[in-house]
N, C-alpha and C positions, 0 to 999 in steps of 0.2 A: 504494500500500500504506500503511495505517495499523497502527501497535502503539502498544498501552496496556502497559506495566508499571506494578505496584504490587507496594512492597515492602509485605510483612503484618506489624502488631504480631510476631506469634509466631516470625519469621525464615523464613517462607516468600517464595515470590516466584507471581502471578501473570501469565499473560503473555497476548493477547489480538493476533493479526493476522488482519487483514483485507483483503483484494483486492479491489479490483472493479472492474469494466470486462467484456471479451471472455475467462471464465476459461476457456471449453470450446477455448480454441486452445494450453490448458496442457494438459500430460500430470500428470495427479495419481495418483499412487498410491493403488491401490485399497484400499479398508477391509480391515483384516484382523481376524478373527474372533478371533485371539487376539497383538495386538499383543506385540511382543517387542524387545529388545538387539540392531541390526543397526549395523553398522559401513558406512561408505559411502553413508550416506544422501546425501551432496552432489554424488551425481553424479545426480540428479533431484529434482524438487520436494522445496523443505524451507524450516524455518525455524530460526533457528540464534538461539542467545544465550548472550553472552560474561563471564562476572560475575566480580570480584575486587572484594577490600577495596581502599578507596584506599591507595595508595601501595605497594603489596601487589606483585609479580612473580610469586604465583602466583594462579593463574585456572582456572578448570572451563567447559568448552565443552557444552553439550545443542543437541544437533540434533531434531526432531521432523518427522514426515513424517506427512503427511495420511491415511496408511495406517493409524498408531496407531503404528507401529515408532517407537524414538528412541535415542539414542545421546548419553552422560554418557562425558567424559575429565576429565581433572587433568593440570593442566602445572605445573611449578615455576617457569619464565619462560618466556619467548618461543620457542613451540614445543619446551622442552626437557623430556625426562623423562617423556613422555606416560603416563599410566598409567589403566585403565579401575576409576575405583571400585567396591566391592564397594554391590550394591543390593538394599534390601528391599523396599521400594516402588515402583514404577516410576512414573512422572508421569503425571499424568492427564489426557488427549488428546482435547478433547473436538470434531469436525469439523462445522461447518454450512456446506450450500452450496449454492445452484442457480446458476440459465443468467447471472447477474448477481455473484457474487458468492462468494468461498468465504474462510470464516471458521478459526481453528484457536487453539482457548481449552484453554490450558495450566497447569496447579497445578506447583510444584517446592517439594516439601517444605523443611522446615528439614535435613531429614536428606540432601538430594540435594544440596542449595548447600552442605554439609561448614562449614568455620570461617565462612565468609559470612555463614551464618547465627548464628553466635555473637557476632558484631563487634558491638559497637556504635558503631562509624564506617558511614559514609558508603560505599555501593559504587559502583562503579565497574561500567557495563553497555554491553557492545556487542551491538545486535541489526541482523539482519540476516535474510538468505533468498537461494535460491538457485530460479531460475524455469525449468523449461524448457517450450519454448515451442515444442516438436516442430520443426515446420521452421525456424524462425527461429533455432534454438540453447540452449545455453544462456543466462541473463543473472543477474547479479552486482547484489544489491541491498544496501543497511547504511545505516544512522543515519548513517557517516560513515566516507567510504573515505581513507585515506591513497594518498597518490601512489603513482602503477605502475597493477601488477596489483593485481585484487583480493585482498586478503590481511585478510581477517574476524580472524584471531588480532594483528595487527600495534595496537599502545598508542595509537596515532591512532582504531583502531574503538572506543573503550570510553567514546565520548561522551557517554552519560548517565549523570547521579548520582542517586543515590536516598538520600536522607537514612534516618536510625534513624529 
């Protein structure tokens, strides 16, 4: 798996993964005609990204599923005080894929990454994804897992920095 993140001039964030190899031994959630707010996305194919200002405790989670469905929380710290922000725009999900390959290019406005995008420091980004891979299981992918279980929220996943 490959991701490109770029932070935008205007406090947007871009997000761009990519698969390939054997993707048809993935169960991908089917396109839906009018993508929506589903909760739960990570118990099947998804891709996940973790963004806070540096030095920041608080952080916002967007999940995205190849279906178009996605899912935006807000923590205060470390898994504390989860709360689903109110949304006007929903991110734009865009999927390319065949028997080699499946792609899932992501926009997250200025208004969806909340103070994020107002900083003008340096954030702090954990990107990750969740595969499953029908008979074989699930499996647990990220830029950078801390020790254990997988634990995408834990301050060890937010290994990339993306400069103002």
């Amino acid at each position: 798996m490959r991701v490109t993140c770029t932070r935008q001039p205007g406090g947007g964030l871009e997000l761009s993964y990519r698969l390939t190899g054997q993707v048809s031994k993935l169960s991908i959630p089917h396109r839906q005609p009018a993508p929506e707010r589903r909760d739960e996305l990570w118990r099947q194919t998804c891709f996940e990204a973790f963004v806070r200002v540096s030095g920041e405790t608080r952080y916002r989670e967007f999940n995205f599923s190849p279906s178009g469905d996605w899912a935006i929380y807000q923590f205060r710290a470390y898994r504390q005080s989860m709360t689903s922000p109110a949304v006007v725009m929903p991110p734009h999900i865009h999927l390319s894929q065949d028997a080699g390959f499946l792609q899932l290019d992501v926009e997250l406005t200025p208004e969806l990454l909340g103070e994020a995008a107002m900083s003008a420091t340096a954030w702090q980004v954990g990107l990750s994804a969740v595969m499953d891979a029908q008979a074989d299981g699930i499996s647990y992918w990220a830029l950078n897992h801390p020790p254990g279980a997988p634990d995408f929220h834990h301050a060890d996943g937010f290994a990339l920095r993306l400069a103002p």
